[in-house]
mmCIF file of the N, C-alpha and C atoms, coordinates in Angstrom:
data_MODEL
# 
_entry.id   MODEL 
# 
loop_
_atom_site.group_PDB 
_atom_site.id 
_atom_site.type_symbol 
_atom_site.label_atom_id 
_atom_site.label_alt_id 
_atom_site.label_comp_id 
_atom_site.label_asym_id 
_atom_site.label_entity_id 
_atom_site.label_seq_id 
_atom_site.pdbx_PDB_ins_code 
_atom_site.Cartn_x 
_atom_site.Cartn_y 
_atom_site.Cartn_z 
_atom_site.occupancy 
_atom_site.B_iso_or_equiv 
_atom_site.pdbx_formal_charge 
_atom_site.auth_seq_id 
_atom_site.auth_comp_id 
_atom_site.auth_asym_id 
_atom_site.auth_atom_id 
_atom_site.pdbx_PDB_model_num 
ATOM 1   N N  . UNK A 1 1  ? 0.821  -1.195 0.000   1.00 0.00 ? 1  UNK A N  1 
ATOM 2   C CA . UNK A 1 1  ? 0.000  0.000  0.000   1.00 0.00 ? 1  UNK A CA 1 
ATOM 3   C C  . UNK A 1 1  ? 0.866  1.261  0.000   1.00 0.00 ? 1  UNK A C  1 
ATOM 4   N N  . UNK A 1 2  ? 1.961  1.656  0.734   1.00 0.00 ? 2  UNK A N  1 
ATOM 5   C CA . UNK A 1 2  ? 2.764  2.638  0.777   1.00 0.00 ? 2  UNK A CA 1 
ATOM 6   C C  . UNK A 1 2  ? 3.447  2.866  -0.326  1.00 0.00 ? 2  UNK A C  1 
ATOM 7   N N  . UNK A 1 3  ? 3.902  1.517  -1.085  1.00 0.00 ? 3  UNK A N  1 
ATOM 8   C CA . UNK A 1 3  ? 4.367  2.213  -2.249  1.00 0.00 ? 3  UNK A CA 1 
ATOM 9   C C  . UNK A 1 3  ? 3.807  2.374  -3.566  1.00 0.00 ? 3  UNK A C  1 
ATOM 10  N N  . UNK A 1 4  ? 2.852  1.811  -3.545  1.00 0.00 ? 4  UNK A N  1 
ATOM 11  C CA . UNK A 1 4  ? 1.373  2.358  -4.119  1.00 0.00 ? 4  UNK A CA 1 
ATOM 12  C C  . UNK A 1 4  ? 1.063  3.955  -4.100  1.00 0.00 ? 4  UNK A C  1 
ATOM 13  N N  . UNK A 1 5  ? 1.080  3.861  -3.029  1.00 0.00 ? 5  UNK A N  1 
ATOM 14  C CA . UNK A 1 5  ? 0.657  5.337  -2.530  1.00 0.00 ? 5  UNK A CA 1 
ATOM 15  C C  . UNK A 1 5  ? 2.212  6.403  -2.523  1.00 0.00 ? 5  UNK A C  1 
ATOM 16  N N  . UNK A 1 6  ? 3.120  6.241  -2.737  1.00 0.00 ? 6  UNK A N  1 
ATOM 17  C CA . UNK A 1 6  ? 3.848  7.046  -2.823  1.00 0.00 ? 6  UNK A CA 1 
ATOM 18  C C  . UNK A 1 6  ? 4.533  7.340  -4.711  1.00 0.00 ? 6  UNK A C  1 
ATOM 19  N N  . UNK A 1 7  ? 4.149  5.872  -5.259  1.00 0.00 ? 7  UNK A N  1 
ATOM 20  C CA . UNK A 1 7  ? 4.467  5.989  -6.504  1.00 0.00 ? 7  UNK A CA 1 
ATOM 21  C C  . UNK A 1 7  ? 3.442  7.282  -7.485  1.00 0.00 ? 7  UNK A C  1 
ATOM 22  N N  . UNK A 1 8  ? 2.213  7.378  -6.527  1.00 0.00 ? 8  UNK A N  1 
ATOM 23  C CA . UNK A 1 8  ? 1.199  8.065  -7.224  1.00 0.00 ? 8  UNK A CA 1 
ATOM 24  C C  . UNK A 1 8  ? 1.918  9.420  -6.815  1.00 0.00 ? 8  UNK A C  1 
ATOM 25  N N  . UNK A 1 9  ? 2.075  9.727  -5.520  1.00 0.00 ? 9  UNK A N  1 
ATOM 26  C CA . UNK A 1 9  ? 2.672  10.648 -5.027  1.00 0.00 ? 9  UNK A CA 1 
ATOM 27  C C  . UNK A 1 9  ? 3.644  11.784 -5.869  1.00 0.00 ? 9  UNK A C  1 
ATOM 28  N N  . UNK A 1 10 ? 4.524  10.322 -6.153  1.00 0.00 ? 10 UNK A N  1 
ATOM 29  C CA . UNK A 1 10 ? 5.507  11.282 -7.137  1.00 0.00 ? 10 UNK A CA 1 
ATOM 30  C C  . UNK A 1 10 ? 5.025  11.474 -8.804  1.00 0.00 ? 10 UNK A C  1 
ATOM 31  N N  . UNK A 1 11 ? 4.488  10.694 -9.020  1.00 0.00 ? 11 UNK A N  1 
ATOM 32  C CA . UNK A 1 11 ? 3.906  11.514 -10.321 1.00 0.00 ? 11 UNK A CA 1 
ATOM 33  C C  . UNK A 1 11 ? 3.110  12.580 -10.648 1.00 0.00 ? 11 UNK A C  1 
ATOM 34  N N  . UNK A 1 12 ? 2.271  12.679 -8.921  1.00 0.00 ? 12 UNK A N  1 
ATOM 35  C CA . UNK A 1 12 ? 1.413  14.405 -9.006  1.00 0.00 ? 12 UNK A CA 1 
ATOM 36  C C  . UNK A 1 12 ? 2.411  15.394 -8.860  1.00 0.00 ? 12 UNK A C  1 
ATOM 37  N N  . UNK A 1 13 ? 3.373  14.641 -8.078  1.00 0.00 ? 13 UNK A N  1 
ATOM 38  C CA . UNK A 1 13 ? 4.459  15.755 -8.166  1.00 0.00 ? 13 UNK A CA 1 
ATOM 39  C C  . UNK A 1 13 ? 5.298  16.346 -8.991  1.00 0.00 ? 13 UNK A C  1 
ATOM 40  N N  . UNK A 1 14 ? 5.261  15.657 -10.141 1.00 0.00 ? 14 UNK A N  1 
ATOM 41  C CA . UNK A 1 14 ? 5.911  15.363 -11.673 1.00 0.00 ? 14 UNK A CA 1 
ATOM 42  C C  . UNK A 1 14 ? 5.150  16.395 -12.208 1.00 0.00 ? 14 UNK A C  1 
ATOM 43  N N  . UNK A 1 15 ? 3.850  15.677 -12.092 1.00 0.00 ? 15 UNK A N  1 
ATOM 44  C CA . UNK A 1 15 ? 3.040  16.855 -13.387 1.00 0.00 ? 15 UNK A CA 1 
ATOM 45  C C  . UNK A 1 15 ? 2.987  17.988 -12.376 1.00 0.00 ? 15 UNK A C  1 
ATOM 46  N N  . UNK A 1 16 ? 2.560  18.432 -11.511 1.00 0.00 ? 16 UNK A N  1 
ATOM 47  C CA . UNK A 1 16 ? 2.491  19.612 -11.150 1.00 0.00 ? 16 UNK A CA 1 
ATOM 48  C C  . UNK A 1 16 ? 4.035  20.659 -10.724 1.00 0.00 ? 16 UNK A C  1 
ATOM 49  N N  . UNK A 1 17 ? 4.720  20.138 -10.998 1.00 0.00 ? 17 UNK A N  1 
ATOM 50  C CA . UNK A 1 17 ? 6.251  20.538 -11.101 1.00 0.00 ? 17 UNK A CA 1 
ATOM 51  C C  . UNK A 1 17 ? 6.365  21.379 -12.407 1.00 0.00 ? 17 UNK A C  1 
ATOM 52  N N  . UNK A 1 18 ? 5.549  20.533 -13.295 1.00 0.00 ? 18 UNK A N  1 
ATOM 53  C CA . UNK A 1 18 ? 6.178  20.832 -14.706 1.00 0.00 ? 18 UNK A CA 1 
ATOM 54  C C  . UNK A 1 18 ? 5.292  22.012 -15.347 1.00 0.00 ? 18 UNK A C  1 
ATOM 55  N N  . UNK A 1 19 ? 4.173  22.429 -14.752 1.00 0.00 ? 19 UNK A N  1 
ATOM 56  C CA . UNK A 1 19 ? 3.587  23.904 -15.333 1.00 0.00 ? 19 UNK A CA 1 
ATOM 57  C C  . UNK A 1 19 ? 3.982  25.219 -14.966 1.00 0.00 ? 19 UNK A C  1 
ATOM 58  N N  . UNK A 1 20 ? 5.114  25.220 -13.539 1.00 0.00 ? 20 UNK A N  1 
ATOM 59  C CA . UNK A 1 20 ? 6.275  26.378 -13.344 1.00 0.00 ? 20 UNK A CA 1 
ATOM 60  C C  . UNK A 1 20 ? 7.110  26.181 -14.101 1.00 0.00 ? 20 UNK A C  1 
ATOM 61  N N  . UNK A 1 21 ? 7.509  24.919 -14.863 1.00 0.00 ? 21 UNK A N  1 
ATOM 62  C CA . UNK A 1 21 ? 8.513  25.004 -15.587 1.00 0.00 ? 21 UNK A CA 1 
ATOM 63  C C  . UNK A 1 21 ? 8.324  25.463 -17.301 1.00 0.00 ? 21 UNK A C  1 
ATOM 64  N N  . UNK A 1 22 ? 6.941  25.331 -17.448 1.00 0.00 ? 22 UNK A N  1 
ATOM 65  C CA . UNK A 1 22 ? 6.554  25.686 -18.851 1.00 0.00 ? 22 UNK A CA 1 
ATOM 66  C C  . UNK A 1 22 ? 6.241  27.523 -18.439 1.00 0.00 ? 22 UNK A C  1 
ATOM 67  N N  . UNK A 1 23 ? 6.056  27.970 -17.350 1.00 0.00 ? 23 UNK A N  1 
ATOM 68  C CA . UNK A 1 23 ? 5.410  29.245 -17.081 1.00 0.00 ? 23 UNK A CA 1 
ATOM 69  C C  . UNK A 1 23 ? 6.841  30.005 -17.439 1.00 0.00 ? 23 UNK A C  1 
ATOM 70  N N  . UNK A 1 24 ? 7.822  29.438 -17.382 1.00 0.00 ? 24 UNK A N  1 
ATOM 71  C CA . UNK A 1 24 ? 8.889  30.187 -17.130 1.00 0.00 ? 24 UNK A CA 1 
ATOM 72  C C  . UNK A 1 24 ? 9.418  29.864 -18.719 1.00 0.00 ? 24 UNK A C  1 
ATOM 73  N N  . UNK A 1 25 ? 9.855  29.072 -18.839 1.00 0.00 ? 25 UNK A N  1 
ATOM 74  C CA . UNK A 1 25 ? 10.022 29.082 -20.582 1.00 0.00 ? 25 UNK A CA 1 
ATOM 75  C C  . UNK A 1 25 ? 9.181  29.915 -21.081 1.00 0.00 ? 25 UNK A C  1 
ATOM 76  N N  . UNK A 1 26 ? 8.081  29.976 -21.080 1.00 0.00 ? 26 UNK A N  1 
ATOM 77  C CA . UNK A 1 26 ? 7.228  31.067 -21.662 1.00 0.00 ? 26 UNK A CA 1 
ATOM 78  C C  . UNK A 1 26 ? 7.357  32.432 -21.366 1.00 0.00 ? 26 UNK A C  1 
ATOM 79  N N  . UNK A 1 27 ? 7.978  32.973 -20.196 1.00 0.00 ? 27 UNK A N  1 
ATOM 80  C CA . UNK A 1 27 ? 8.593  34.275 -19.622 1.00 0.00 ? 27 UNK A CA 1 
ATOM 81  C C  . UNK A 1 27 ? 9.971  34.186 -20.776 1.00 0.00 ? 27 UNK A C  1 
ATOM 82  N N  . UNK A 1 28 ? 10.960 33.671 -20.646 1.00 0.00 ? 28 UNK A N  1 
ATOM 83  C CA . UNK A 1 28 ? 11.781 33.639 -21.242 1.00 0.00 ? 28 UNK A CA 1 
ATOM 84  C C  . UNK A 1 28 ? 11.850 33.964 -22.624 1.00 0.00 ? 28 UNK A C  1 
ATOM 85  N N  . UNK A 1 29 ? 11.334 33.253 -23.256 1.00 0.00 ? 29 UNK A N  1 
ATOM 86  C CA . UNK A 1 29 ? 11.025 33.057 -24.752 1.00 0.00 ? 29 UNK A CA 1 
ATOM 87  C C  . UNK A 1 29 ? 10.379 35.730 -24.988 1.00 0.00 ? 29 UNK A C  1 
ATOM 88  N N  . UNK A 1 30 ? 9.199  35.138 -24.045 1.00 0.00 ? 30 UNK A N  1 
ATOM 89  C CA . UNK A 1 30 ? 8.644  36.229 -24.372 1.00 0.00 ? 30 UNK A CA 1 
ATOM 90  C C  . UNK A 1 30 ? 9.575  37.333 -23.989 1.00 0.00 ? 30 UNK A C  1 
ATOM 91  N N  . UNK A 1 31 ? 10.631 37.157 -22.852 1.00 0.00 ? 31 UNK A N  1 
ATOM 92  C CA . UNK A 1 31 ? 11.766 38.354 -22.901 1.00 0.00 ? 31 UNK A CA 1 
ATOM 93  C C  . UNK A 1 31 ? 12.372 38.638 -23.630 1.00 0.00 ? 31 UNK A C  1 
ATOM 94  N N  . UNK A 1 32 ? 12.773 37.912 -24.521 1.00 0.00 ? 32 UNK A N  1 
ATOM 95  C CA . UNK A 1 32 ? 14.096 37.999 -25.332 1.00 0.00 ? 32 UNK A CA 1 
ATOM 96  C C  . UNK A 1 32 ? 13.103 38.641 -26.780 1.00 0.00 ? 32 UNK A C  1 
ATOM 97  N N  . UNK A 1 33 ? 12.041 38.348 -26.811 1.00 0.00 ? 33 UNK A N  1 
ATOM 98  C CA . UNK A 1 33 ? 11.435 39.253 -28.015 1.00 0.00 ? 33 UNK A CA 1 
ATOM 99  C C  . UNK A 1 33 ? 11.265 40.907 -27.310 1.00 0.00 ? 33 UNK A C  1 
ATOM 100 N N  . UNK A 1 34 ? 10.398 40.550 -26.465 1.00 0.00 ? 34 UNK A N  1 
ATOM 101 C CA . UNK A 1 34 ? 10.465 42.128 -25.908 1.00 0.00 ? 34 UNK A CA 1 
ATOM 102 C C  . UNK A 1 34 ? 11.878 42.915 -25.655 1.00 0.00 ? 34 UNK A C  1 
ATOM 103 N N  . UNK A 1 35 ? 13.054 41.869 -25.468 1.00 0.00 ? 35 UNK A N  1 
ATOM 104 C CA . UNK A 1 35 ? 14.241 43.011 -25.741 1.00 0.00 ? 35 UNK A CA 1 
ATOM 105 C C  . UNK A 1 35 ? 15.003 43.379 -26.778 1.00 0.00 ? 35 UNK A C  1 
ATOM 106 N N  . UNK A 1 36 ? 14.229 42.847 -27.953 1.00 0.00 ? 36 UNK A N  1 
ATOM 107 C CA . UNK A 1 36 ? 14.769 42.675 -29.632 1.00 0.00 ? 36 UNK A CA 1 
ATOM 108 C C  . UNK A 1 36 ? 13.754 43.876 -29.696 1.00 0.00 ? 36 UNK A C  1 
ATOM 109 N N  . UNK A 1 37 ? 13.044 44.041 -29.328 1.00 0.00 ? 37 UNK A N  1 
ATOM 110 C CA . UNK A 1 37 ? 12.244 45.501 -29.871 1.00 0.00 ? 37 UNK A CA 1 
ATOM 111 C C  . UNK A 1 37 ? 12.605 46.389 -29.374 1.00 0.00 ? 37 UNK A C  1 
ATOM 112 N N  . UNK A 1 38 ? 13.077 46.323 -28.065 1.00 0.00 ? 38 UNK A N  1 
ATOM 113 C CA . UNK A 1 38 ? 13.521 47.482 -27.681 1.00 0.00 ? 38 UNK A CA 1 
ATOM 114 C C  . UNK A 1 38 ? 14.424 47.691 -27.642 1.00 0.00 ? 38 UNK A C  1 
ATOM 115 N N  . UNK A 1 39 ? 15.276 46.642 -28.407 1.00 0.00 ? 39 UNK A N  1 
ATOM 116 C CA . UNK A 1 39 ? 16.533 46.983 -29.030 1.00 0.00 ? 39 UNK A CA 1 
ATOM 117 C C  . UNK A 1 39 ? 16.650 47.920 -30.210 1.00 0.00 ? 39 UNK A C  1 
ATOM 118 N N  . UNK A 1 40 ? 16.103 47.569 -31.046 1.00 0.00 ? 40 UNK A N  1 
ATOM 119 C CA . UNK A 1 40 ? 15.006 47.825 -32.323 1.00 0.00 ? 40 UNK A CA 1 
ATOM 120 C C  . UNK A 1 40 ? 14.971 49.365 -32.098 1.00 0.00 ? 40 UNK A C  1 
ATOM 121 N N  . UNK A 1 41 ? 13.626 49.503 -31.463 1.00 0.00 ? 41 UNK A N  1 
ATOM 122 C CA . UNK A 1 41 ? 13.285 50.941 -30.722 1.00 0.00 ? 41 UNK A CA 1 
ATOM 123 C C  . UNK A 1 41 ? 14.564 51.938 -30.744 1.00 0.00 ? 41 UNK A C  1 
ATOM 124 N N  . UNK A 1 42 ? 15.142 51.401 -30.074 1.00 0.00 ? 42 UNK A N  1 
ATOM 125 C CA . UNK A 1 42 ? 16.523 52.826 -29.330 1.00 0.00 ? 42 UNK A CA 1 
ATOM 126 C C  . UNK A 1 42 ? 17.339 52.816 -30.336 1.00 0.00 ? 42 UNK A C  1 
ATOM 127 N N  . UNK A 1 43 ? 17.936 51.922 -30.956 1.00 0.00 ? 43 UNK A N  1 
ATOM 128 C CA . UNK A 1 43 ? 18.816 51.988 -32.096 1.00 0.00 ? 43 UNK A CA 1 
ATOM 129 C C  . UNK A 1 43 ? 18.912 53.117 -32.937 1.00 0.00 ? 43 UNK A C  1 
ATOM 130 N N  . UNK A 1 44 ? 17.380 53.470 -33.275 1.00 0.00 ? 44 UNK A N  1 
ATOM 131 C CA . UNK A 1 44 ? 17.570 54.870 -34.141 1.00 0.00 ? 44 UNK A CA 1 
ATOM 132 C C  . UNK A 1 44 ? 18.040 56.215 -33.450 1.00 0.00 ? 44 UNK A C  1 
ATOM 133 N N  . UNK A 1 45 ? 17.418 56.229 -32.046 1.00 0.00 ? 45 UNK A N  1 
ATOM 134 C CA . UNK A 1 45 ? 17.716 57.057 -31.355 1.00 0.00 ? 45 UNK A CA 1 
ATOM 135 C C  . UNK A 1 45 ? 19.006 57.227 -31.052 1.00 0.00 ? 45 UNK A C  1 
ATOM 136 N N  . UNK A 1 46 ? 19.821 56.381 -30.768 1.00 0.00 ? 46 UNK A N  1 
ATOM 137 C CA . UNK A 1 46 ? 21.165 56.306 -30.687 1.00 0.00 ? 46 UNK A CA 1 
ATOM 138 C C  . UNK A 1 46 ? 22.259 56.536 -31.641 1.00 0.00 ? 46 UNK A C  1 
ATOM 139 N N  . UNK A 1 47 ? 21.676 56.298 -32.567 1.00 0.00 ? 47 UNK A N  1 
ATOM 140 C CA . UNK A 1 47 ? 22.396 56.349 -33.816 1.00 0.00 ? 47 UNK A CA 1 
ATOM 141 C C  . UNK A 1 47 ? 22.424 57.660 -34.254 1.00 0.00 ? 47 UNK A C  1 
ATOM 142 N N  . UNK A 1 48 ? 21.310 58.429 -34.082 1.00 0.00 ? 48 UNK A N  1 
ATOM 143 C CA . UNK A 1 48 ? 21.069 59.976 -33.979 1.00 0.00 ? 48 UNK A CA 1 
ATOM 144 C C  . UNK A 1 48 ? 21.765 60.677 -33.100 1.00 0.00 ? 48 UNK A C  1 
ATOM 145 N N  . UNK A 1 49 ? 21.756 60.252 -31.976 1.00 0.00 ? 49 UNK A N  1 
ATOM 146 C CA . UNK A 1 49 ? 22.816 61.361 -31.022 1.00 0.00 ? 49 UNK A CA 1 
ATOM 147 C C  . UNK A 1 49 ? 24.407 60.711 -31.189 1.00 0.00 ? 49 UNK A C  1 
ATOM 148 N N  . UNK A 1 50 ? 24.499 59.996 -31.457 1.00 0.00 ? 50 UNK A N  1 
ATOM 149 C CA . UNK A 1 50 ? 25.845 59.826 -31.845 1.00 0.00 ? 50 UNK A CA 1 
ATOM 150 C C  . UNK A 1 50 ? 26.550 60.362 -33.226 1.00 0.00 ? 50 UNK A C  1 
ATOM 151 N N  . UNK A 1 51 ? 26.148 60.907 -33.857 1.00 0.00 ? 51 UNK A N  1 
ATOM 152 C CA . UNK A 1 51 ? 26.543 61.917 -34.897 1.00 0.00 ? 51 UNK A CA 1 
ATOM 153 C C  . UNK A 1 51 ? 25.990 63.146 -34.927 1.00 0.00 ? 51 UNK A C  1 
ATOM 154 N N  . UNK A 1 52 ? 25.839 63.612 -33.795 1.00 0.00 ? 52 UNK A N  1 
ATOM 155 C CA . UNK A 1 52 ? 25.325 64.976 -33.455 1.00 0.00 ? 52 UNK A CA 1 
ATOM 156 C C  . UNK A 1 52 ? 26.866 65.367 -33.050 1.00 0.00 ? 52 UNK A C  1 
ATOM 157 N N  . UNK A 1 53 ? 27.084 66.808 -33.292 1.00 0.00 ? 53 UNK A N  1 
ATOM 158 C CA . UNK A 1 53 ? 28.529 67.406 -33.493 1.00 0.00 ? 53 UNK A CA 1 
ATOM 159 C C  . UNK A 1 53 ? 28.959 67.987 -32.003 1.00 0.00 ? 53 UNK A C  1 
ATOM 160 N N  . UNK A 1 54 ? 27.790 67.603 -31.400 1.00 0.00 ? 54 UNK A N  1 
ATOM 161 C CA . UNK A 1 54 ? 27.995 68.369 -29.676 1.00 0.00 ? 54 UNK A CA 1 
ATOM 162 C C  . UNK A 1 54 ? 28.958 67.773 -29.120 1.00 0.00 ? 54 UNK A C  1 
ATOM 163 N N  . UNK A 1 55 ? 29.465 68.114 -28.090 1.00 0.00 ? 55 UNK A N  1 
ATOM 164 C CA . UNK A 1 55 ? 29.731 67.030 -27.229 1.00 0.00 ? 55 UNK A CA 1 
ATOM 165 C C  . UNK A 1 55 ? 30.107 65.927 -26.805 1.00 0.00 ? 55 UNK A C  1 
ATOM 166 N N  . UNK A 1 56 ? 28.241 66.003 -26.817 1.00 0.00 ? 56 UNK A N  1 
ATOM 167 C CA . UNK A 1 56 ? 27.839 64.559 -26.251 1.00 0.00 ? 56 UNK A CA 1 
ATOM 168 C C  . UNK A 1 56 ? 27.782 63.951 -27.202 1.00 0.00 ? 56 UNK A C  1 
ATOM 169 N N  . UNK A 1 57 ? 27.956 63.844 -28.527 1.00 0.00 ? 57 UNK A N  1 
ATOM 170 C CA . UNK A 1 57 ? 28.023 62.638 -29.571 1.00 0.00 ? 57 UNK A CA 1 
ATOM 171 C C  . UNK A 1 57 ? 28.762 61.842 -29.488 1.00 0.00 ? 57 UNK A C  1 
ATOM 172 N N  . UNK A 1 58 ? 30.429 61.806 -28.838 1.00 0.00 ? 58 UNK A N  1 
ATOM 173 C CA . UNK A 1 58 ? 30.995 60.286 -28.667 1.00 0.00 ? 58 UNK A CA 1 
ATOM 174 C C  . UNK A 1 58 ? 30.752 59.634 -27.568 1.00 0.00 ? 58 UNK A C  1 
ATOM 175 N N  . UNK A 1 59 ? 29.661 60.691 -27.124 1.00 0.00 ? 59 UNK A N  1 
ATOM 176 C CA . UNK A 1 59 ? 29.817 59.477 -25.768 1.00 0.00 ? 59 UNK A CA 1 
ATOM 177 C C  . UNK A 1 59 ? 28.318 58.478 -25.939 1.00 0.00 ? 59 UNK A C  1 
ATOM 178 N N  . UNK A 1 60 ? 28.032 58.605 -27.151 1.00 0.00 ? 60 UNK A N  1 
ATOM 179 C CA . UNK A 1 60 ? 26.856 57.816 -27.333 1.00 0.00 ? 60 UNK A CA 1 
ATOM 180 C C  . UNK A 1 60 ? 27.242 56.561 -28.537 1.00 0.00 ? 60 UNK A C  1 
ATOM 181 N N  . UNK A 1 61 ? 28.412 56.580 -28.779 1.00 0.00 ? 61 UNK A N  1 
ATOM 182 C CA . UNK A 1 61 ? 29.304 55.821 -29.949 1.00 0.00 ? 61 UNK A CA 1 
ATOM 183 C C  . UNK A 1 61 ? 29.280 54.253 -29.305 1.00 0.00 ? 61 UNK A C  1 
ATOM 184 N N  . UNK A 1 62 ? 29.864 54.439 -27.847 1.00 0.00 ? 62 UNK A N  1 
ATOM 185 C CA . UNK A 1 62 ? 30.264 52.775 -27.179 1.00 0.00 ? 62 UNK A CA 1 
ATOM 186 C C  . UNK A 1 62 ? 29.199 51.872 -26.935 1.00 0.00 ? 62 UNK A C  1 
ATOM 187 N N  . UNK A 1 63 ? 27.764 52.924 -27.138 1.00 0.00 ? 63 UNK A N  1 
ATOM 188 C CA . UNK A 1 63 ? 26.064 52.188 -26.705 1.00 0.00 ? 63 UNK A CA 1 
ATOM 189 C C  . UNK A 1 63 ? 26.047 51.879 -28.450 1.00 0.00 ? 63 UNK A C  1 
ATOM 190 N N  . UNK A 1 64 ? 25.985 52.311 -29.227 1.00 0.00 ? 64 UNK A N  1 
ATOM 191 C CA . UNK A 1 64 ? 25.945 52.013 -30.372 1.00 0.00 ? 64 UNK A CA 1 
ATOM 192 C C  . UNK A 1 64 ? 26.283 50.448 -30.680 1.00 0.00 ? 64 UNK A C  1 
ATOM 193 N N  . UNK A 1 65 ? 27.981 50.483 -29.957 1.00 0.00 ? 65 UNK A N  1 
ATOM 194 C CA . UNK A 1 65 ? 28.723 49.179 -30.567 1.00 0.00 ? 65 UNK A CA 1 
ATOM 195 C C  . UNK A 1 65 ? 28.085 47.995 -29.372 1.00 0.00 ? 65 UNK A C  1 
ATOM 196 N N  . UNK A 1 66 ? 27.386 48.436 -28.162 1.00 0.00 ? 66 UNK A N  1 
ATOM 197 C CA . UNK A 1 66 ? 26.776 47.324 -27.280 1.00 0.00 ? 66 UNK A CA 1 
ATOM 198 C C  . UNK A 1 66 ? 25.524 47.010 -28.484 1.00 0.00 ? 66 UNK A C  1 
ATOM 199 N N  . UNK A 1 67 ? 24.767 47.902 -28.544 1.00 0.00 ? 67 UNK A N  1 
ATOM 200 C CA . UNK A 1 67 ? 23.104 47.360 -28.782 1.00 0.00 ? 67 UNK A CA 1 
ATOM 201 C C  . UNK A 1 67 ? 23.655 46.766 -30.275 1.00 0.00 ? 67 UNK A C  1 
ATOM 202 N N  . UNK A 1 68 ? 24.701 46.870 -31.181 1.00 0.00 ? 68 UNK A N  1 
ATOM 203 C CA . UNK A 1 68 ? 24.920 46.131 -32.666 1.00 0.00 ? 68 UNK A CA 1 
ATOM 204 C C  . UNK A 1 68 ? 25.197 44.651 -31.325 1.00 0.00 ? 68 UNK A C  1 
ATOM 205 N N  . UNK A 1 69 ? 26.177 44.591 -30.720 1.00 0.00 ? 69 UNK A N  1 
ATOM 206 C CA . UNK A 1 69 ? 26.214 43.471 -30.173 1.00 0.00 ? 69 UNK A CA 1 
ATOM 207 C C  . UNK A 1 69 ? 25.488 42.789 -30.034 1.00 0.00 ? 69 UNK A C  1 
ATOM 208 N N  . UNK A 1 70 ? 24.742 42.941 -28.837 1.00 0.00 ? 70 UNK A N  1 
ATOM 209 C CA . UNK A 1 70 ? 23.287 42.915 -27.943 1.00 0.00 ? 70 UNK A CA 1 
ATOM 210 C C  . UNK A 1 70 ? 22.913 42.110 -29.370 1.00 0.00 ? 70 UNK A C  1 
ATOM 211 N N  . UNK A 1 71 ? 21.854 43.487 -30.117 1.00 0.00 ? 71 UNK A N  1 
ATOM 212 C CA . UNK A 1 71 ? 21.340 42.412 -31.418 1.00 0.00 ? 71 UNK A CA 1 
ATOM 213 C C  . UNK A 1 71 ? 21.818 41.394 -32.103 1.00 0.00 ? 71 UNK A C  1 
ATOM 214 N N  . UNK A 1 72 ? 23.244 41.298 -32.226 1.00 0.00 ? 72 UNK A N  1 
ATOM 215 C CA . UNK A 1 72 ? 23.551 40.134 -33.090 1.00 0.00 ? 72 UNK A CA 1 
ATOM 216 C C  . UNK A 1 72 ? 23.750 38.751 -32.395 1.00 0.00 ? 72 UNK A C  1 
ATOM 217 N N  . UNK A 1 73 ? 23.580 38.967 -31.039 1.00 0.00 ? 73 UNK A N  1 
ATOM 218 C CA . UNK A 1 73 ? 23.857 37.854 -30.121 1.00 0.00 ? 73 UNK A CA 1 
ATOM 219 C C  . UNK A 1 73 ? 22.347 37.229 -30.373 1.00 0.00 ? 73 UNK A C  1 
ATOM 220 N N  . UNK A 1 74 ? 21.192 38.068 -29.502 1.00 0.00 ? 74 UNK A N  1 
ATOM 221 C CA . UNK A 1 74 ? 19.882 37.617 -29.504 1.00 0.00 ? 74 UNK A CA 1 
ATOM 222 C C  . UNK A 1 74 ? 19.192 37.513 -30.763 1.00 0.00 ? 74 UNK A C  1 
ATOM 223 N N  . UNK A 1 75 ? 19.537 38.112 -32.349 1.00 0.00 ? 75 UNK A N  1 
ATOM 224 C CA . UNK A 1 75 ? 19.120 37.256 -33.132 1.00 0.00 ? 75 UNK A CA 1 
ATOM 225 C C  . UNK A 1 75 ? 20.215 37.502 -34.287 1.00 0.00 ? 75 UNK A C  1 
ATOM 226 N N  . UNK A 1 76 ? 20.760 36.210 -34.608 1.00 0.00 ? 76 UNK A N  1 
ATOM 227 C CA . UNK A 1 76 ? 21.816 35.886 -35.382 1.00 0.00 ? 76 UNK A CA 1 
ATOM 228 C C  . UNK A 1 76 ? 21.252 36.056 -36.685 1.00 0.00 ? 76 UNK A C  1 
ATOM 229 N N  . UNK A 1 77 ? 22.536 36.171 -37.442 1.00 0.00 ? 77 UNK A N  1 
ATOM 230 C CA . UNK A 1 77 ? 21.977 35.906 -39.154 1.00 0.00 ? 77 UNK A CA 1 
ATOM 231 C C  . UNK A 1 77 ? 21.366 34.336 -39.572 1.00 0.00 ? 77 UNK A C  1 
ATOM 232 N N  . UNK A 1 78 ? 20.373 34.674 -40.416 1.00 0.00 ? 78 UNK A N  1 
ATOM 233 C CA . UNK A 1 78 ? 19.726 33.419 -40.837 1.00 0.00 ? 78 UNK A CA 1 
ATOM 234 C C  . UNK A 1 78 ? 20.706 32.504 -41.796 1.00 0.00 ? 78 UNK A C  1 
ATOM 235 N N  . UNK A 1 79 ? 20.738 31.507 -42.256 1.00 0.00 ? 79 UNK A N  1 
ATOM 236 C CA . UNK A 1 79 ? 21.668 31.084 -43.425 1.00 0.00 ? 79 UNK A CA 1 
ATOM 237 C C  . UNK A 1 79 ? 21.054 30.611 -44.227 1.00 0.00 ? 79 UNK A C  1 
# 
């Protein structure tokens, strides 16, 4: 009877384990798009104050060469 009863045990524990684990893949998945847009997003902006003759235009040059990074990491060229 006990291990009857504990074999069931661990399989509720199985499946109910495994819908935090799909909740979170699904966070995941959905971050990495939401930070491709807002990668997306700022890029122009950045790209704009960094050839502005002020100033402050090189100091917006080194965010430039992160977010080309940034993007090419989180979505690569297709082949």
């Amino acid at each position: 009877m006990c291990a009857n009863l504990f074999d069931w045990l661990v399989r509720v524990i199985a499946i109910v384990s495994f819908a935090p684990y799909l909740w979170e893949l699904w966070k995941r998945t959905n971050q990495g798009k939401l930070m491709l847009g807002f990668l997306h997003g700022a890029k122009p902006l950045v790209e704009a104050m960094s050839k502005r003759a002020t100033s402050m235009g090189a100091d917006w040059e080194p965010l430039l060469v992160q977010i080309n990074d940034m993007l090419a990491r989180l979505q690569p060229p297709k082949p």
